[in-house]
C-alpha positions in Angstrom: 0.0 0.0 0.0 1.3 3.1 -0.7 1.3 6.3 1.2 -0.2 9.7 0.1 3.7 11.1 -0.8 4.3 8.0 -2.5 1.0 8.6 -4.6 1.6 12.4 -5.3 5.0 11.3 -6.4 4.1 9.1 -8.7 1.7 11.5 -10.1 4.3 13.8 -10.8 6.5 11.2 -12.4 3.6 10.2 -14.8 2.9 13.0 -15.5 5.9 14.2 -16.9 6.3 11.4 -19.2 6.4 12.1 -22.8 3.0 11.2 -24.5 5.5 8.9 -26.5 5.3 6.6 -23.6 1.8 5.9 -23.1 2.1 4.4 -27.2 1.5 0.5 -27.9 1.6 -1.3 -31.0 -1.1 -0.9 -33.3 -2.2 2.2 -31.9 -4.5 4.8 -33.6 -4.4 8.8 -33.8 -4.7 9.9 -29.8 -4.9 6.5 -28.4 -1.7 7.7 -26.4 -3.2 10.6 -25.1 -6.1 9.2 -23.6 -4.1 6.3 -22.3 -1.9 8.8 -20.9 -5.1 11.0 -19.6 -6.4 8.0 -18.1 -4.1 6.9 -16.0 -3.8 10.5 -14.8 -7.3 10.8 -14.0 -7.2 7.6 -12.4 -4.4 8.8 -10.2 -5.8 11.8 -8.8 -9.0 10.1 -8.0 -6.6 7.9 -5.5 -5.1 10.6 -4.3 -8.4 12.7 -3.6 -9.9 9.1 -1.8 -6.4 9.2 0.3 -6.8 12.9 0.8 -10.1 12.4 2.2 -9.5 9.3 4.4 -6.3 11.0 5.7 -8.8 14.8 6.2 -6.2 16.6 4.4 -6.0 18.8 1.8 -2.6 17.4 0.3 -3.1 15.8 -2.8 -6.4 17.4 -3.2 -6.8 18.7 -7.7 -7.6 22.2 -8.1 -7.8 23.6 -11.5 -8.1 27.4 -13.3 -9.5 28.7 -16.5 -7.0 29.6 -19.4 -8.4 29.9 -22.7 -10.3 26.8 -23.6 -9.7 24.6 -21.0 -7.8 24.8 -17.5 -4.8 24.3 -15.8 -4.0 22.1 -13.0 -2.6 21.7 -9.8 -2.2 19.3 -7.1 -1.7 20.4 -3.1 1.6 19.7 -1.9 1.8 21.4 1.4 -0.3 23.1 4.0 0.6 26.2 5.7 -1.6 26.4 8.1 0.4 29.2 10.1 0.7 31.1 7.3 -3.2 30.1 6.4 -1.7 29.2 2.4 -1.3 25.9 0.7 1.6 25.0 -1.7 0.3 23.6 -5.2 2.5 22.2 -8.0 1.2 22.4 -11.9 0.5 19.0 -13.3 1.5 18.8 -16.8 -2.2 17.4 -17.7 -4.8 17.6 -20.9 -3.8 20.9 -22.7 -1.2 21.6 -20.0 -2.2 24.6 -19.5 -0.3 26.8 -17.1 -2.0 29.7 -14.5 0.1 32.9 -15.0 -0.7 33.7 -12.0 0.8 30.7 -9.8 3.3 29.5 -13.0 4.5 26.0 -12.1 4.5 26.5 -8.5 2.7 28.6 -6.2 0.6 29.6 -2.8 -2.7 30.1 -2.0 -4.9 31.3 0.7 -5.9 28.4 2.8 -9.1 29.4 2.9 -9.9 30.1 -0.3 -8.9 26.7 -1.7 -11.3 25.3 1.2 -14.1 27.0 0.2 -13.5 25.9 -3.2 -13.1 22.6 -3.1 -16.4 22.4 -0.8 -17.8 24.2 -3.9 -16.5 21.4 -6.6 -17.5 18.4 -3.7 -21.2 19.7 -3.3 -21.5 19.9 -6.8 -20.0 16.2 -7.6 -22.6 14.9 -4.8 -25.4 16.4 -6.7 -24.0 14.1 -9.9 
């Protein structure tokens, strides 16, 4: 079993790998892509189910706007003296980068909190 760090890790391994490795033989047009986006999405679903058993917000997906899509990050730290949370971009879909935030960046604590109850209450209504 492996622990939330472990997970997050491997996130950020996979997700740095060139689309070129997600290809198999006999493969059509984007069948690397969504191999690729699958096993991404797959990923931060186990990470959000460990974030939630473990009640912390590490590991937890939040994502921004840009042009026609978004860009996302995962939590990496909490601050909670500082009331901010660390989040790392996640080279994901259109990788898409916030300017504001770049690869790397902070957030207001509670901010993120109040949006990721936002995006829960609206997946329990799915």
């Amino acid at each position: 079993m492996s622990t939330l760090q472990q997970k997050l890790n491997e996130l950020r391994w996979t997700a740095r790998l060139p689309m070129e490795e997600f290809k198999r033989e006999g493969d059509q047009g984007f069948d690397d892509y969504l191999r690729k986006s699958d096993t991404l999405d797959q990923l931060f679903n186990e990470l959000e189910s460990m974030s939630r058993e473990q009640d912390t917000l590490v590991g937890r997906c939040v994502s921004f706007p840009v042009m026609d899509g978004k860009a996302n990050y995962v939590i990496t730290h909490v601050l909670p003296e500082k009331g901010k949370v660390v989040v790392e971009w996640i080279d994901y879909d259109e990788a898409y980068i916030d300017d504001r935030l770049g690869e790397r960046g902070m957030l207001d604590l509670e901010y993120v909190q109040s949006r990721l109850e936002w995006e829960d209450s609206l997946k329990s209504m799915v």
